[in-house]
PANU-534900 format. One record per atom (N, C-alpha, C): residue in one letter; x negated, y negated, z negated. Coordinates in pm, whole numbers, padded with zeros to 5 digits, always signed. Each point is the difference from the previous one (the first is absolute). Layout:
aXYZ ...
# end
This chain:
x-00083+00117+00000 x+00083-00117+00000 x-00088-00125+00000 x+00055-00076+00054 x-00085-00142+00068 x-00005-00096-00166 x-00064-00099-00066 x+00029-00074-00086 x-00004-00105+00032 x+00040-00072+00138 x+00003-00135+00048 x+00136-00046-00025 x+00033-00166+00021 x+00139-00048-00029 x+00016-00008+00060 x+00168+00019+00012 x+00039-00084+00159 x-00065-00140+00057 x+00015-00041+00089 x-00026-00135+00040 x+00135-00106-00055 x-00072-00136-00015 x+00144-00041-00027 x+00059-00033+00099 x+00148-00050-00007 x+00074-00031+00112 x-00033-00148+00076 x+00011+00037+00086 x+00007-00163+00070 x+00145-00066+00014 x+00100+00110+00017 x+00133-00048+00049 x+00091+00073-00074 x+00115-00038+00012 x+00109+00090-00094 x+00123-00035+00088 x+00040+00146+00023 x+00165-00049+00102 x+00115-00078-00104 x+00043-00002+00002 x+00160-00085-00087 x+00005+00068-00091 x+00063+00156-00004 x+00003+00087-00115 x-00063-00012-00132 x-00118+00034+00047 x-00200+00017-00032 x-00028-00140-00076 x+00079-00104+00036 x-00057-00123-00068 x+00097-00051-00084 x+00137+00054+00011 x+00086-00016-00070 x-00031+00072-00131 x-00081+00128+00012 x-00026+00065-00114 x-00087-00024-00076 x-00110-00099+00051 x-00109+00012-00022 x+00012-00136-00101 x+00088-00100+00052 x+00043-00107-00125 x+00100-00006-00073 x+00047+00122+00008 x+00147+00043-00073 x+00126-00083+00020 x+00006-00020+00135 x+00137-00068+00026 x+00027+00094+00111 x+00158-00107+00008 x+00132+00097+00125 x-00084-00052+00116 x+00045+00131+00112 x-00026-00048+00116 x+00084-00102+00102 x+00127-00008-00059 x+00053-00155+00010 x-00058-00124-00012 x-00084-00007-00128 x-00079-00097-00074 x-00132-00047+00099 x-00031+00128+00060 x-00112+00019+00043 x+00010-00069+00173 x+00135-00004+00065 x+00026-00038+00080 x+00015-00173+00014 x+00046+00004-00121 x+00061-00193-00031 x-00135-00046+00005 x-00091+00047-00071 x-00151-00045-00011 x-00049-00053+00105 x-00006+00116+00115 x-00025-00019+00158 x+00124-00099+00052 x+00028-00014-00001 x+00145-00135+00042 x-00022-00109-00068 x-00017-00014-00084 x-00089-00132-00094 x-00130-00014+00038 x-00084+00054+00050 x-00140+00004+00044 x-00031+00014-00112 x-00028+00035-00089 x-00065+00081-00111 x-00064+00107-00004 x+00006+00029+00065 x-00096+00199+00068 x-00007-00056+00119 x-00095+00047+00067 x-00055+00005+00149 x+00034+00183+00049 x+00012-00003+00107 x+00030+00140+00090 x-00131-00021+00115 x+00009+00116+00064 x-00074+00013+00071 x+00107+00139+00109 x+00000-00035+00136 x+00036+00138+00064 x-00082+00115+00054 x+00009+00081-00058 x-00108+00114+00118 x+00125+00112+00063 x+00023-00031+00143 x+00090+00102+00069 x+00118-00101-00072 x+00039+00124-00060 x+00163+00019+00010 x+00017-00056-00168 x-00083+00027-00118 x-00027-00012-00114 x-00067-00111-00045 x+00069-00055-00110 x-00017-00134-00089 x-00080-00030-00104 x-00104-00017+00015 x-00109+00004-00139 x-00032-00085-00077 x-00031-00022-00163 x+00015-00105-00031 x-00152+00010-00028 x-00053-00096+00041 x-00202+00013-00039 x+00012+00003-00173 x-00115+00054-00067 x-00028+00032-00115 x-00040-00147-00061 x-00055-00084+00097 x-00037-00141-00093 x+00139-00067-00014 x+00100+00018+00065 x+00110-00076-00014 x+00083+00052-00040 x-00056+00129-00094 x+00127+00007-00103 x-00080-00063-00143 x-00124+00030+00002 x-00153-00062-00102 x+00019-00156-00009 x+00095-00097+00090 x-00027-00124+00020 x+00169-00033-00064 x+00073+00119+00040 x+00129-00021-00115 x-00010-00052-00103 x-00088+00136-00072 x-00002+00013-00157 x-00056-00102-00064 x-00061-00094+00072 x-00101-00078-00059 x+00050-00091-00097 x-00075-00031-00094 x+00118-00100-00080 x-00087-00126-00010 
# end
């Protein structure tokens, strides 16, 4: 068995980032409609970059 970490994320789909700051994915949508989260598209799928959920939290 390997003892390396994962890598961290760069991106988090809607779900994934909804979980990851413990809110609804409703919540998570208004954010992006307020410009409060940034997206990014790859294909068909909606990503939210990892600094702009980091630039949320910031207080």
């Amino acid at each position: 068995m390997l003892d390396k970490e994962a890598p961290e994320k760069l991106a988090y789909s809607i779900p994934e980032a909804a979980a990851a700051v413990s809110i609804g994915r409703s919540k998570v949508y208004g954010l992006i409609a307020e410009g409060r989260l940034e997206t990014r598209k790859i294909g068909k799928r909606t990503v939210i970059p990892a600094a702009s959920l980091a630039k949320l939290l910031e207080v």
